[in-house]
C-alpha positions in Angstrom: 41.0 119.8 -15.2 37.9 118.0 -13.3 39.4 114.1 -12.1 35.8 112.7 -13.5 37.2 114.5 -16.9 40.9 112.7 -16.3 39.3 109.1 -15.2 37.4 109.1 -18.4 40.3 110.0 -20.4 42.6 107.2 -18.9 39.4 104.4 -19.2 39.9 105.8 -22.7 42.7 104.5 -23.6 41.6 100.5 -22.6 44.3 98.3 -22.5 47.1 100.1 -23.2 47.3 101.7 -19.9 48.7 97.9 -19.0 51.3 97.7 -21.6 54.9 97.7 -20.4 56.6 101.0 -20.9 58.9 100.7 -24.0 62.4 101.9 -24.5 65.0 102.7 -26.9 67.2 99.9 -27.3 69.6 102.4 -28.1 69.5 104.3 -24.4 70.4 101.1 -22.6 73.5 100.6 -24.8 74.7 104.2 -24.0 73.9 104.7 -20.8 76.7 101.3 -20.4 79.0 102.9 -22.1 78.7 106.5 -21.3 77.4 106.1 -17.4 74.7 109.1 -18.0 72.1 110.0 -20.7 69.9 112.8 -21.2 66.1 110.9 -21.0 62.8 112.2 -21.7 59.7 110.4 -20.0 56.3 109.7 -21.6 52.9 108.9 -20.0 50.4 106.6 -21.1 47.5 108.5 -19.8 48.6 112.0 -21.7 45.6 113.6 -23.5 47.3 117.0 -24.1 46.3 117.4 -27.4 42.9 116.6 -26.7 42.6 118.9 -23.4 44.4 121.7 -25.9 41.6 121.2 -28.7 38.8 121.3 -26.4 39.6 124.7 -25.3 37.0 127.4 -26.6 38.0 130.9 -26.0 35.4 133.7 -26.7 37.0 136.2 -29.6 37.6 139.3 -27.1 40.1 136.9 -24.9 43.7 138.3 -25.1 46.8 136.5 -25.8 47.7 136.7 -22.3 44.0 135.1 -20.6 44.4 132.5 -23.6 47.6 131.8 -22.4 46.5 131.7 -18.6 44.2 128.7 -18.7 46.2 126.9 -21.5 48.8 126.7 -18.6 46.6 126.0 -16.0 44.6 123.1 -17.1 47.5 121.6 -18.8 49.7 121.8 -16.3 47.2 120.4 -13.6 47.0 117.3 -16.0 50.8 117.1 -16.1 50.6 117.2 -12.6 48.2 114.5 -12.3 49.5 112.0 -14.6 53.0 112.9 -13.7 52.5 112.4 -10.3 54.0 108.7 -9.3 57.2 109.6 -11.1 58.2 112.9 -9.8 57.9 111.5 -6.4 59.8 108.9 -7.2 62.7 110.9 -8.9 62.3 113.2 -5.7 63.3 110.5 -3.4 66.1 109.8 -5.2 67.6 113.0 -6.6 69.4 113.5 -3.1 71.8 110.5 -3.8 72.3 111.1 -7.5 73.2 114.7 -9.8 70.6 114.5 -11.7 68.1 117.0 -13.1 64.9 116.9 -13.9 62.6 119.3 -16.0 58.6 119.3 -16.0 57.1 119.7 -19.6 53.3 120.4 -19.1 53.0 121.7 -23.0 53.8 118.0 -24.1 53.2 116.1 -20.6 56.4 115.0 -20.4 59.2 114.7 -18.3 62.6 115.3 -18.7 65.9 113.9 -16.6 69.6 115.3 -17.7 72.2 113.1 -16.6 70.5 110.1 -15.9 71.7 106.7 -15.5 71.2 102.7 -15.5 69.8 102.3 -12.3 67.5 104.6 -12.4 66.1 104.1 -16.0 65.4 100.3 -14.6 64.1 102.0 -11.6 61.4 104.4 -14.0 60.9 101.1 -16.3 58.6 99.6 -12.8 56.3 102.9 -13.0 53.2 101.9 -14.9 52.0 105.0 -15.4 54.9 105.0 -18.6 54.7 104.7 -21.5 58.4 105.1 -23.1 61.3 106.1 -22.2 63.9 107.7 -24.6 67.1 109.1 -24.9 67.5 112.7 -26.0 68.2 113.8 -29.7 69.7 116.6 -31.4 68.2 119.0 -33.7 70.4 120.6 -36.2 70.8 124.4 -35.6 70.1 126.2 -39.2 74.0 127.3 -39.8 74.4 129.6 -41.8 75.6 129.0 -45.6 78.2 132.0 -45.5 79.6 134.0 -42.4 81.4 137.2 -43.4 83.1 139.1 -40.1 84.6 142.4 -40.9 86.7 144.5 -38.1 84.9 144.9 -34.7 83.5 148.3 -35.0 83.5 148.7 -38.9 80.2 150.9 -40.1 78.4 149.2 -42.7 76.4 150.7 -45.1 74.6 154.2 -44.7 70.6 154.2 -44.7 68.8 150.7 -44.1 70.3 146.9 -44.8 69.1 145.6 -47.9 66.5 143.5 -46.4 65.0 145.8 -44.6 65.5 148.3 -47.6 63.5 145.8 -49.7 60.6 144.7 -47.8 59.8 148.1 -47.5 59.7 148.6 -43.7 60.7 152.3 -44.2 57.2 153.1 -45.8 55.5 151.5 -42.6 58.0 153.6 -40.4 56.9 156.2 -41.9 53.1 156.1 -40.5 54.4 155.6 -37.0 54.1 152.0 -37.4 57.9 150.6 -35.8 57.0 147.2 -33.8 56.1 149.5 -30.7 54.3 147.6 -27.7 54.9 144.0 -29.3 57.4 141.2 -27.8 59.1 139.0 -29.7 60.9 135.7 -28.7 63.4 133.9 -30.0 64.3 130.2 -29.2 67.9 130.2 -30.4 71.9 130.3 -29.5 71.3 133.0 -26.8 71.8 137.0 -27.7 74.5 138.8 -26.6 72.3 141.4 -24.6 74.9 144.3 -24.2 75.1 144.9 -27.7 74.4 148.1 -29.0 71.9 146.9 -31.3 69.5 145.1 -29.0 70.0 146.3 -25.9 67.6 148.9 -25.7 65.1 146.3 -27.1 65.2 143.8 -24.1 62.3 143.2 -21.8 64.4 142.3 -18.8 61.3 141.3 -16.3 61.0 137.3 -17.1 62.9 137.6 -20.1 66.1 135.7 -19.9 66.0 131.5 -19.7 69.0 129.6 -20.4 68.1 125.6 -19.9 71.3 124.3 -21.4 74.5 126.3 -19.3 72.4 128.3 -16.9 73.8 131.9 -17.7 72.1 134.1 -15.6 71.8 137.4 -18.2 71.2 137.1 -21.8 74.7 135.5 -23.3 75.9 134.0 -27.0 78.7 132.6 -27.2 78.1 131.5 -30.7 76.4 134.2 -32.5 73.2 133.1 -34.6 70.7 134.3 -32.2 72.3 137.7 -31.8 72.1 138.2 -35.3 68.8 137.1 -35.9 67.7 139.0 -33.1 69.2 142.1 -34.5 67.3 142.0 -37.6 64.2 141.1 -36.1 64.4 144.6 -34.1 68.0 145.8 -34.2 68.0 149.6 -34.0 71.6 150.2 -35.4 72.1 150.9 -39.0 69.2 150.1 -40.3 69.8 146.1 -39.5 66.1 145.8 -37.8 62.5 145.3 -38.9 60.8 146.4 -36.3 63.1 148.6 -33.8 60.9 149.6 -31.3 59.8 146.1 -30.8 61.3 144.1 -27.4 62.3 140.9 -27.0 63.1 138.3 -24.9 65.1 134.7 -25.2 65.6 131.4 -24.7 68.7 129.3 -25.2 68.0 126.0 -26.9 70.9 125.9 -29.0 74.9 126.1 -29.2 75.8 123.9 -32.7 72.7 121.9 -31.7 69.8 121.7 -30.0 69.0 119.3 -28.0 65.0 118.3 -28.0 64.7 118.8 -24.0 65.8 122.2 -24.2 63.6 123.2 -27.1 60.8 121.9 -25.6 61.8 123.6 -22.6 62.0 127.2 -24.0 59.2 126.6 -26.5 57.0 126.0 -23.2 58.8 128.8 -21.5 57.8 131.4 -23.6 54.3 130.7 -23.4 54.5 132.0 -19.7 57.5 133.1 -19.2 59.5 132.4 -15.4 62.5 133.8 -13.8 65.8 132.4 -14.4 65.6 128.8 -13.3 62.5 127.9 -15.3 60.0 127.1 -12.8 59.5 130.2 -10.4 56.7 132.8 -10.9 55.5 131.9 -14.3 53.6 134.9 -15.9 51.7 134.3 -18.8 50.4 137.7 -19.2 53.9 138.6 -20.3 54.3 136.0 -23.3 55.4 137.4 -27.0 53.3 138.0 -29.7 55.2 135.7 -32.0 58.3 133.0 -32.0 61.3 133.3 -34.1 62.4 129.7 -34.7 65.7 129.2 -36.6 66.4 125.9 -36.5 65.5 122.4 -37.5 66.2 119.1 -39.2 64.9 116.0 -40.5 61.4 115.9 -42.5 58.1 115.4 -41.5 58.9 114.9 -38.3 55.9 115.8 -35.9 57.7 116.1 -32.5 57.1 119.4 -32.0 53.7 119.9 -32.9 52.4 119.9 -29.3 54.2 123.1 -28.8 53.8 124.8 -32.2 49.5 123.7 -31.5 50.0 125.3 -28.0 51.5 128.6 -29.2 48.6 129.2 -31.6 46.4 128.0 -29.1 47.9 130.8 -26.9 47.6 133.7 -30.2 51.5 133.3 -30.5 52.9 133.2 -34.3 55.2 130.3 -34.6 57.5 131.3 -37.5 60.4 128.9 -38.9 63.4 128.6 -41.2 62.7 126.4 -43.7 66.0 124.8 -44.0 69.2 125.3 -46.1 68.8 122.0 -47.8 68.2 123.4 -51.4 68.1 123.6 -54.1 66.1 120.2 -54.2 62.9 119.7 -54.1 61.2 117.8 -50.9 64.1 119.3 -49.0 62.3 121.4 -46.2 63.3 120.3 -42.5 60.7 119.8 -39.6 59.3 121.5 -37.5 58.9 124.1 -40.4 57.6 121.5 -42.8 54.0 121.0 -40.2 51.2 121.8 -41.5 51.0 124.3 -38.2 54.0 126.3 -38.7 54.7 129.2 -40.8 58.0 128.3 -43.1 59.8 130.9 -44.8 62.1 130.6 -47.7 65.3 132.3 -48.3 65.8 135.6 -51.6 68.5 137.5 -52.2 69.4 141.0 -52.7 68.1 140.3 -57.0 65.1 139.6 -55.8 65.9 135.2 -56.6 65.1 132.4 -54.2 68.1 131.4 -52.9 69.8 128.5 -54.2 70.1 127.1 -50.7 66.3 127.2 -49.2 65.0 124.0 -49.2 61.7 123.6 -50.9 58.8 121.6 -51.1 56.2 120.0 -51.4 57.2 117.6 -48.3 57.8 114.3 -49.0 54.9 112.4 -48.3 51.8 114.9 -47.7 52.7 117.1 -50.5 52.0 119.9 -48.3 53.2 123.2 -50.0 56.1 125.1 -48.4 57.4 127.2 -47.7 54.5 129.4 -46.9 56.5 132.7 -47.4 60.2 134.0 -48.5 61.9 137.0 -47.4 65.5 138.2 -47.5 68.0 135.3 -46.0 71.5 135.9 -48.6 74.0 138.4 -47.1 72.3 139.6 -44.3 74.4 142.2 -42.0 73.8 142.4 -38.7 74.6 142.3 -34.9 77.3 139.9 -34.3 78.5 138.2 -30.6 82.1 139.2 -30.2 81.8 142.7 -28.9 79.0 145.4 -28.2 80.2 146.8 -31.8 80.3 143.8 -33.2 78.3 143.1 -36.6 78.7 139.9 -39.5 76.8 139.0 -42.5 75.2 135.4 -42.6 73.5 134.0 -45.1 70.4 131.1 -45.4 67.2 130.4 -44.3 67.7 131.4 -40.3 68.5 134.9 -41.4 64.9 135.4 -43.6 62.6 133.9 -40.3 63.7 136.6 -38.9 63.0 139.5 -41.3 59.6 137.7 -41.1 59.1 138.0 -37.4 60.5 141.7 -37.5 57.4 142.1 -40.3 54.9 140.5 -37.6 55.9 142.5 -34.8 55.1 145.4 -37.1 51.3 144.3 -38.1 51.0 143.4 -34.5 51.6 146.6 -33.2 49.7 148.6 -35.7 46.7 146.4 -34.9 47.1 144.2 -31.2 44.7 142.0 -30.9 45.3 140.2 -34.6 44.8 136.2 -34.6 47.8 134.1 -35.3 45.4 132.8 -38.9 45.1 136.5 -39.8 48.7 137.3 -39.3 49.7 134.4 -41.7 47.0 135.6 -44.4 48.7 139.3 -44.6 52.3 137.8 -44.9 50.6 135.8 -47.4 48.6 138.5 -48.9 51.5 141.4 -49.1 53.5 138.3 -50.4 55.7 139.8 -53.8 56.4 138.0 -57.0 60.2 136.7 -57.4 62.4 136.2 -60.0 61.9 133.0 -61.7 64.6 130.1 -62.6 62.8 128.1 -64.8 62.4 125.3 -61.7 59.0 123.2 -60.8 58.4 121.2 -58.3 55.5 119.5 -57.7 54.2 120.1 -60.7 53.9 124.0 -59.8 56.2 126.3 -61.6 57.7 129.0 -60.1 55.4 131.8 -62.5 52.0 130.1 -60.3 51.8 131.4 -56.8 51.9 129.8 -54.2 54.7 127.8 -55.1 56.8 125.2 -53.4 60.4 127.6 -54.2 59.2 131.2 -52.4 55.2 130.1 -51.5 53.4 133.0 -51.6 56.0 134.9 -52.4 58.4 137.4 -51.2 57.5 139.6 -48.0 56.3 143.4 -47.8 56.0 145.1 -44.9 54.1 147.6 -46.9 51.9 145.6 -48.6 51.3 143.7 -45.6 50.1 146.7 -44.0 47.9 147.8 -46.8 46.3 144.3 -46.5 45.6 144.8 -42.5 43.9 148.6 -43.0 41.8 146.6 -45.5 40.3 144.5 -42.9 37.0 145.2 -40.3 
């Protein structure tokens, strides 16, 4: 970004630039009792969104060009506004065991393990705007977990997910998620397991912010089962099987916002191992499988969701396991920018747990889609052989992705608007319950209970030979 460009954007923002940075009252109080808190640093002269919107790419640019200057212009403002500050937490990082984290998707910064002296120290920096402690965001845990014998063979043929989205008809033209990446920003994925790892894309593939692991590793098991029905290809658990993948781990019972942020800037270019080194934005994924949140109408992680579609990356979340009431789907899936999916069973019925909308203020619909999420098998963490059946919302965001990876690779160079309008368009009718909310019954689609309805992989790809 030109400085003229920058010194116009800070004169911009008039007398704010002066204020005081604020704080939350609540940080102070902790970091006296607990010695050390997790901070995350905002500046007053941040104009990412701006920068972000201003970008025009021609329609021929790829994901991975779109993705190139997205990183470089925002992270040379980072750099710029950030400056004063990660100078000053250089100086002292010698003394003190603290880490710190550069966020150039939300111009941020982040500090693990900070404490009262240095907080008071950050306060003096006017180039600050607040300072606040980190929060956790509730991982989508699963409303039943099911684990039979390590080893045990499920069902011959395809899982009924797969089985009923129709992914066997697109198979069948060749069509199997070949030369697409998908990420997922999760618990980790158990990368030896005989599901997945023929799957991974081991070059800039692996980043684990929260304990470091230096190869692909669960140790709680969501993310290797949504991973396995994304592109599994054992059993039939997997949408797409001949898609790759990589990870990042954000999550272990909860995710804490620095290391969401974290991998949700990661996987627009991804690095090596710690985070930083040799990021490569030609080798982003296609799409983002996003199985957690919390909260409503909360907008914290719209900078990143904004900079994924920016970059032509599909940001796909769980809607939330808050159901059956209405008003009950959890942020970030409840933004106008992501794509939410809903939960059905194997009878073809939303299930009672997927939170619905419309959301609570906007009365924006969601979810935008359903697909499969009740009694999902697939891989589990425990062994290379191991598989479990979950069930809610973070097992159908998946089945979802595994669909996108599919309409991605039987046409690349598809937008991130035109992938949503063929989930949308393939989207199948569900069984109704007599429900309405928002004044929408469940017989009018889109509706707030499935949106447009339940997901077909076939359909889907009838839609995509249909366009130019």
């Amino acid at each position: 970004m030109k400085l003229t460009t920058l010194i116009l954007v800070v004169a911009g923002l008039g007398c704010n630039i002066l204020a005081a940075p604020t704080i939350d009252p609540a940080l102070i109080k902790n970091l006296k009792e607990k010695g050390t808190q997790t901070i995350l640093i905002s500046f007053k002269a941040s104009n990412t969104a701006g920068i972000r919107n201003s970008l025009v790419f021609p329609e021929a640019a790829t994901r991975q060009q779109r993705a190139s200057v997205i990183y470089n212009v925002l992270k040379s403002h980072a750099d710029e506004t950030q400056g004063n500050v990660l100078e000053m937490l250089s100086k002292h990082q010698s003394s003190r065991p603290f880490t710190v984290r550069q966020f150039w998707i939300t111009n941020q910064v982040a500090v693990k393990k900070a404490d009262l002296e240095l907080v008071q120290k950050l306060l003096k920096i006017d180039d600050i705007s607040r300072i606040e402690e980190d929060r956790i965001v509730p991982m989508h845990t699963p409303v039943e977990e099911i684990f039979p014998l390590k080893g045990s063979v499920p069902q011959e043929g395809d899982q009924w997910g797969v089985e009923i989205i129709n992914a066997s008809a697109v198979w069948a033209d060749g069509i199997r998620g070949a030369g697409v990446v998908i990420a997922n920003i999760d618990t980790g994925v158990r990368g030896t397991h005989e599901a997945v790892r023929d799957g991974y894309r081991s070059q800039n593939g692996w980043y684990d912010p929260m304990t470091g692991f230096q190869v692909p590793t669960d140790a709680n098991g969501h993310g290797t089962h949504t991973m396995g029905t994304i592109l599994g290809r054992t059993y039939g658990i997997g949408v797409a099987p001949e898609a790759k993948w990589i990870a990042c781990k954000a999550c272990d019972g909860g995710c804490p916002r620095v290391d969401l942020i974290d991998c949700g800037q990661w996987v627009v270019c991804p690095t090596e191992l710690d985070g930083s080194s040799n990021p490569r934005c030609d080798l982003g994924p296609s799409a983002v499988s996003n199985s957690w949140g919390g909260g409503i109408e909360d907008d914290w992680y719209d900078d990143v969701i904004a900079t994924w579609i920016k970059a032509g990356m599909v940001p796909l979340f769980s809607a939330g396991n808050s159901g059956p009431l209405c008003s009950t789907a959890n942020s970030p899936a409840d933004s106008d920018l992501a794509i939410a999916v809903g939960s059905t069973t194997s009878s073809n019925w939303v299930s009672t747990f997927s939170s619905v909308g419309p959301t609570y203020t906007t009365r924006r619909m969601k979810p935008d889609i359903a697909a499969p999420g009740s009694t999902i098998y697939s891989a589990n963490h425990l062994a290379d052989n191991d598989y479990g059946i979950k069930s809610g919302t973070s097992m159908a965001c998946p089945h979802a992705a595994g669909l996108t990876a599919l309409l991605f690779s039987a046409r690349p160079n598809l937008t991130v608007a035109q992938i949503k309008q063929l989930l949308i368009a393939g989207a199948q009718p569900t069984v109704t319950t007599g429900r309405n909310c928002g004044g929408i019954s469940e017989e009018t689609y889109p509706n707030h209970h499935v949106g447009a309805g339940r997901i077909s992989a076939k359909a889907s790809v009838d839609a995509l030979r249909k366009l130019p």
